[in-house]
N, C-alpha and C positions, 0 to 999 in steps of 0.2 A: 504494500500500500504506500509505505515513503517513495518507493523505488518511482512508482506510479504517480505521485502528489510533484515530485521531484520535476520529470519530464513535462506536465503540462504548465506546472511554474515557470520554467525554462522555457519551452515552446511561444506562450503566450507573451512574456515580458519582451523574448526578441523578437516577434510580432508588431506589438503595439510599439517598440521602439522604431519600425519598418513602416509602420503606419505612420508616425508621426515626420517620418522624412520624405514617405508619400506625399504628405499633405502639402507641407511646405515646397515639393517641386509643383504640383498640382496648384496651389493657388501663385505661384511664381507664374506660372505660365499662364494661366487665367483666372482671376478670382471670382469674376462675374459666372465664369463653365462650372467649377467647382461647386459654389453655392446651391446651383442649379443639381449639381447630382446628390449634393450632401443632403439636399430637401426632400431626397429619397431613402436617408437613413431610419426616420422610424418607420417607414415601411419592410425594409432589409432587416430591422431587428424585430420585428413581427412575428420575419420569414423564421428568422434562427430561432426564436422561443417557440415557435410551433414544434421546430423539427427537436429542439431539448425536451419538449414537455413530450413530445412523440418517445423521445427514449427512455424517460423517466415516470413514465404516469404510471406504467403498468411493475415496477422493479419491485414493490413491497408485498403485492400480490404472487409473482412470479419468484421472489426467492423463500416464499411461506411454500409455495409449491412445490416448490426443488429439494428444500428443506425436507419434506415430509417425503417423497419419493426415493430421496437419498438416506433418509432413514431405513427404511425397507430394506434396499440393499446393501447397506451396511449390517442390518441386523441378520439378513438371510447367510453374508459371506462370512459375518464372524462365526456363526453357529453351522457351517456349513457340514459339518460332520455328520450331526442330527439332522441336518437337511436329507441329506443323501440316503441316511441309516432308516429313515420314514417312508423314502421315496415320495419326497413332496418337492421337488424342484421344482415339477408343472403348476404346482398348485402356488409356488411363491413368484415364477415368471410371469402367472396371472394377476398376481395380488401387484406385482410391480409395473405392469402394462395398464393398471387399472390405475393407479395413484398415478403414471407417469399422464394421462389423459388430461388433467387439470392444468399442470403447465407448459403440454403442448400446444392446448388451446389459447393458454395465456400468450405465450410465444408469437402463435401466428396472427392473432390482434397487436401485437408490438412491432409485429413485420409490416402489418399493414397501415397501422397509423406513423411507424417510422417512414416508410415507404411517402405516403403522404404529406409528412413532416419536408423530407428531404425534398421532394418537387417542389414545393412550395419556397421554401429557401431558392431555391436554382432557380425558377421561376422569378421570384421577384428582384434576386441578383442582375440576370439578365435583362428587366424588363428596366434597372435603373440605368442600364452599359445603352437601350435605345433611347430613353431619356436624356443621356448623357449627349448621344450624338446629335440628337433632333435638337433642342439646347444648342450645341456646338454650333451647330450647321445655321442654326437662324441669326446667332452670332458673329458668326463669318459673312450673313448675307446683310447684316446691318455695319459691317465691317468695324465693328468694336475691338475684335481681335481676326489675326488670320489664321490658312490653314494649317498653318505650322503651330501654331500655340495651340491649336483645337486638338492636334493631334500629341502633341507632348503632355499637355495636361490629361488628354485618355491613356496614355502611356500609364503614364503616373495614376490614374487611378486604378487601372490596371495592376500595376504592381501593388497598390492600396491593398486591390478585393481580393489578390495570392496571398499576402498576409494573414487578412482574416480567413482566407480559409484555411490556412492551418491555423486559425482557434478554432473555427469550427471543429477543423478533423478532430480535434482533441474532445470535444462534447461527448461523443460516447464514454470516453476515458474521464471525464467530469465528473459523468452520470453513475456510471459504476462507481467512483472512488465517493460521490454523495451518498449513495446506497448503503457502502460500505461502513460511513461513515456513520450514519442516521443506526447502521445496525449495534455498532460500540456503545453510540449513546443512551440507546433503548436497553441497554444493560447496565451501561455505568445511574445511568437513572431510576433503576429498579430498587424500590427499599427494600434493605433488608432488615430483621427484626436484632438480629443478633449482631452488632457492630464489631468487628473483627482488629477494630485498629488498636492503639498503645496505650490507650487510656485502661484507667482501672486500678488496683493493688497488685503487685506486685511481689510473689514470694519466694525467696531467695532458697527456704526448702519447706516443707511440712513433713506431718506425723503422719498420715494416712488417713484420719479419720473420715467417715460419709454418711451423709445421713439426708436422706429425705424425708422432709416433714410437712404432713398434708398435703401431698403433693395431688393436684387435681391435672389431666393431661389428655387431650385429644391433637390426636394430627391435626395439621394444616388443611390437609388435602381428604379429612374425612373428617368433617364437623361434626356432623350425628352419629358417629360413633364414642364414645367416650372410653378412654383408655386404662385412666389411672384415677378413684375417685376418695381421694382423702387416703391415701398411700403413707402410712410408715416405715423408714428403713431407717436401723443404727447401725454402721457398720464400725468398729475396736482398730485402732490402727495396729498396722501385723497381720490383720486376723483375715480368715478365710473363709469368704462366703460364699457358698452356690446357690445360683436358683433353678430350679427345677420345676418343670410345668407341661403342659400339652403346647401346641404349637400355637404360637398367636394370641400366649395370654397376658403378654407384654416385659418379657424378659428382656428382649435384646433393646424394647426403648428404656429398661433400667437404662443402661449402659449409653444409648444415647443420650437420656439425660447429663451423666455425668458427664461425659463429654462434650456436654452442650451444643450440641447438635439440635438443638432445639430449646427453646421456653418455657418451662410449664406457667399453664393459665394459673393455680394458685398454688400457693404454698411456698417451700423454698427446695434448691438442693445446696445442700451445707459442704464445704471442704475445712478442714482444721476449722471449721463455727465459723466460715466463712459464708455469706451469700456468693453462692458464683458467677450472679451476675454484676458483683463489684469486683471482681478479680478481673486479670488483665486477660485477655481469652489465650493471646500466645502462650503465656506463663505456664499458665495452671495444667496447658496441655504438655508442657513439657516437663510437669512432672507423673504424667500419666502415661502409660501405653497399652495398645491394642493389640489383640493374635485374633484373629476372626476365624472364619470357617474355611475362607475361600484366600489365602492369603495371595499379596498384592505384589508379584515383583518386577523390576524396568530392568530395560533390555541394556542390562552394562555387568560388569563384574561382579562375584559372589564380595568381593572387600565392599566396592560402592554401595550397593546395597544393605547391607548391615551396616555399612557408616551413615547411611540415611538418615540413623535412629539417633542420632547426636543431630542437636540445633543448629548449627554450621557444618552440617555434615565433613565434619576435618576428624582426623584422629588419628593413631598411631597401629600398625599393622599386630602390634601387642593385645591393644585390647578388643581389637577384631578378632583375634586367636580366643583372646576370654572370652567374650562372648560368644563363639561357636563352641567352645569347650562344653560351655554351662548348659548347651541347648542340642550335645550329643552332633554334631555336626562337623567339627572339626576334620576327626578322621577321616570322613569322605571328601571333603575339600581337602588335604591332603592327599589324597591317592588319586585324582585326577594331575594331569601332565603340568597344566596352566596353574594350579593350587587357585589360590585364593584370587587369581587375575583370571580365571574362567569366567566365561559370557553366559550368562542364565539365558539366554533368548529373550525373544516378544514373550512378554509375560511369563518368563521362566519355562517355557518349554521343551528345556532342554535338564528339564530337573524333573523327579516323579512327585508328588504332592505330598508325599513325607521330607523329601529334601525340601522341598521350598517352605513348608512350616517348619521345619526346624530353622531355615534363612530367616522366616520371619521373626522367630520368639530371636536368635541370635541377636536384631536389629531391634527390637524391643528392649532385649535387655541391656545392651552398650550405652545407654542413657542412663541406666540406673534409675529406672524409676519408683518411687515410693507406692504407685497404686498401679495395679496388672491388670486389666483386662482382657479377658477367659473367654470369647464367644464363640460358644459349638468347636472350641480348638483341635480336636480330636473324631471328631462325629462324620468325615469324609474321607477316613482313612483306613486301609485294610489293618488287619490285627499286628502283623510286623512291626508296620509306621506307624502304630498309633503305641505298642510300649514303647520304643524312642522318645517318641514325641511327650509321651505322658511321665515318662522318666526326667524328661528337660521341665517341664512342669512342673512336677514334684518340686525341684531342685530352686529351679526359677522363684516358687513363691514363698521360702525365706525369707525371712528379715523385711518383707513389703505386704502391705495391703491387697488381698488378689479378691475380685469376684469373677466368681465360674459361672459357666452357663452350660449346662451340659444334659444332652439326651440319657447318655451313661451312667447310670448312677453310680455302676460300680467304679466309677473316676471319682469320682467326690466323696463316698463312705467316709472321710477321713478329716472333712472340713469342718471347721470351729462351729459354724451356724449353717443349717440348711432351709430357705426358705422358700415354701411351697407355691408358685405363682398360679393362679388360675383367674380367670375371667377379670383381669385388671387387679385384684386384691392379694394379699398375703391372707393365705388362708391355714396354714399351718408353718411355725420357727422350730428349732430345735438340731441336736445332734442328732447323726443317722438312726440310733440306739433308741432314745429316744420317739422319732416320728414313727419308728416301725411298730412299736408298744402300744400308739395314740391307736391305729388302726382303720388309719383316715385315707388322705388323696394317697399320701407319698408312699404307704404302706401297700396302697394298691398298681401303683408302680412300680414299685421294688417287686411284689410279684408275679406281673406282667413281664418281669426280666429275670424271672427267675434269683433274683437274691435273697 
């Protein structure tokens, strides 16, 4: 887009410098002929904003349309595996011929009022070059000026209207880098709730502690659903909690919460008896980390990527070795060729998903963070990589604050607190020992799993 803002900057400036030396041979040689064709300027600039509005009327229609077609197939090509394993190609080449209909349509009304844009410009261009002569010609016959000045000064305007049309040419290139433009803006103008900048409290470290209190919480994007309705959670700094529940009863928006990834409507979430919406958002994130289900890695080195986890992603090749140590990982980055300068691939594809969660808890814990987040860390993984990976776990949630979030319960048996989620509420706490004795939810998942 600079590249693009650059050239028609350039274009235009030496332009209208070309114009302005037009003029001056142009009224040197006639100023009575000149007059005469300049009186056909806002008609010439009539011409030129029909044929811009022609380029530009239909751009924010036409890129919502591409937009949405281009989703399609990007979503078709990323997941194309399962494409194929269904045998639904035909069915998504349809789905993609059917979205692309909207902005072929749009298209060919762009062609057609561009198309009419453009005549019209040339048209009226032309129509001031006979103006210009007819003018001349009646000026020659009143012998004001001769033929020679009639025709130096069309010279000169001549070179004038080559000028302007490369600004013209540049108008599509206008129109586009407008589009482009107006599209930054409709984003940078987007409020958002959760203010991301430097403002706030700032802390240099905490204890662990968490706690939501009354916490009331519905999605954004699902109002009449209600999520979390007068929610308590006290979570012990050190201490280890899991939540355990059916799917969808709001475990993993604990965890959003804490991470702020969203506002609850009321109540608070507390860090060290902090509100977290007075803390600074960078800070507090950097004393927390995440292991998700589906873990996240960029196409560069197993080092870079676990340096990630450090706020300046800078660090020393030492405590990249510690950190893979603590997360069972080490020795296999070792016994590759490239060690620890091996390329994980587009999204780690060149790793199996026990290697790449063990990369991820590695780059989690090179930060040192005081609170661990647990989500489903182990629940996509065959039985081999998942004692690895449960083993780095163990080990990981020493000395720091961890909440688990776990299908498995026989991963968690061992946690300080187990709290039972269902339908938005905490409906049974306690040790595993304990909840099995009550005879409730979590007693009827333990033996649904045979524990």
């Amino acid at each position: 887009m600079f590249d693009m803002v650059s050239q028609v900057v350039l274009t235009s400036v030496s332009s209208l410098a070309t114009i302005a030396v037009g003029l001056g041979f142009a009224f040197k040689a006639s100023w009575q002929m000149t007059l005469i064709i300049l009186a056909a300027v806002p008609v010439i600039g009539l011409g030129q904003y029909l044929e811009l509005a022609s380029l530009t009327g239909f751009g924010s229609k036409t890129r919502k349309a591409y937009e949405k077609s281009g989703q399609v197939a990007g979503e078709a090509i990323a997941n194309i595996r399962t494409v194929v394993s269904l045998a639904k190609e035909d069915v998504f080449e349809a789905r993609y011929f059917e979205v692309t209909r909207e902005p072929h349509k749009y298209a060919l009304h762009k062609a057609l009022f561009a198309s009419f844009g453009f005549a019209m410009s040339q048209a009226v261009a032309y129509w001031s070059y006979s103006v210009g002569f007819y003018g001349g010609y009646r000026l020659v016959e009143a012998k004001i000026i001769n033929w020679g000045d009639m025709f130096d000064c069309m010279f000169a305007i001549v070179f004038l209207a080559m000028s302007l049309g490369h600004i013209t040419a540049e108008l599509p290139k206008y129109a586009k880098g407008k589009q482009s433009a107006i599209n930054v803006y409709e984003l940078l103008d987007k409020d958002t709730q959760i203010d991301a900048d430097r403002d706030g409290t700032s802390l240099k470290t905490i204890s662990g502690s968490l706690s939501l209190d009354k916490v009331d919480f519905h999605y954004p994007t699902r109002e009449n659903i209600q999520i979390f309705n007068g929610v308590d959670i006290k979570v012990k700094p050190s201490q280890t909690v899991a939540l355990v529940g059916p799917s969808g009863c709001g475990k993993s928006t604990i965890i959003a919460l804490l991470e702020r990834w969203y506002d609850v409507d009321g109540g608070q979430v507390l860090v060290d008896n902090y509100n977290i919406k007075d803390l600074q958002l960078h800070n507090i994130r950097e004393h927390m980390a995440l292991v998700g289900q589906e873990p996240v890695l960029f196409d560069m080195s197993i080092k870079d990527n676990i340096l990630y986890g450090l706020p300046d992603s800078e660090g020393t090749l030492e405590q990249v070795e510690e950190a893979a140590k603590q997360s069972n990982i080490h020795n296999f980055v070792m016994s590759l060729p490239d060690g620890y300068n091996t390329s994980v691939g587009d999204k780690g594809s060149q790793l199996s998903g026990g290697q790449k969660q063990r990369i991820a808890i590695a780059r989690a814990l090179i930060r040192n963070p005081k609170v661990l987040l647990l989500d489903e860390a182990t629940s996509a993984l065959d039985s081999e990589s998942e004692k690895l990976v449960q083993e780095a776990l163990d080990k990981a949630r020493y000395g720091r604050t961890t909440i688990v979030i776990a299908h498995r319960l026989s991963t968690i048996q061992d946690a300080d607190l187990i709290l039972v989620v269902k339908d938005g509420a905490i409906v049974e706490s306690g040790r595993h020992y304990e909840l099995v004795g009550l005879g409730g939810v979590y007693a009827d998942l333990c033996q649904k799993q045979n524990l």
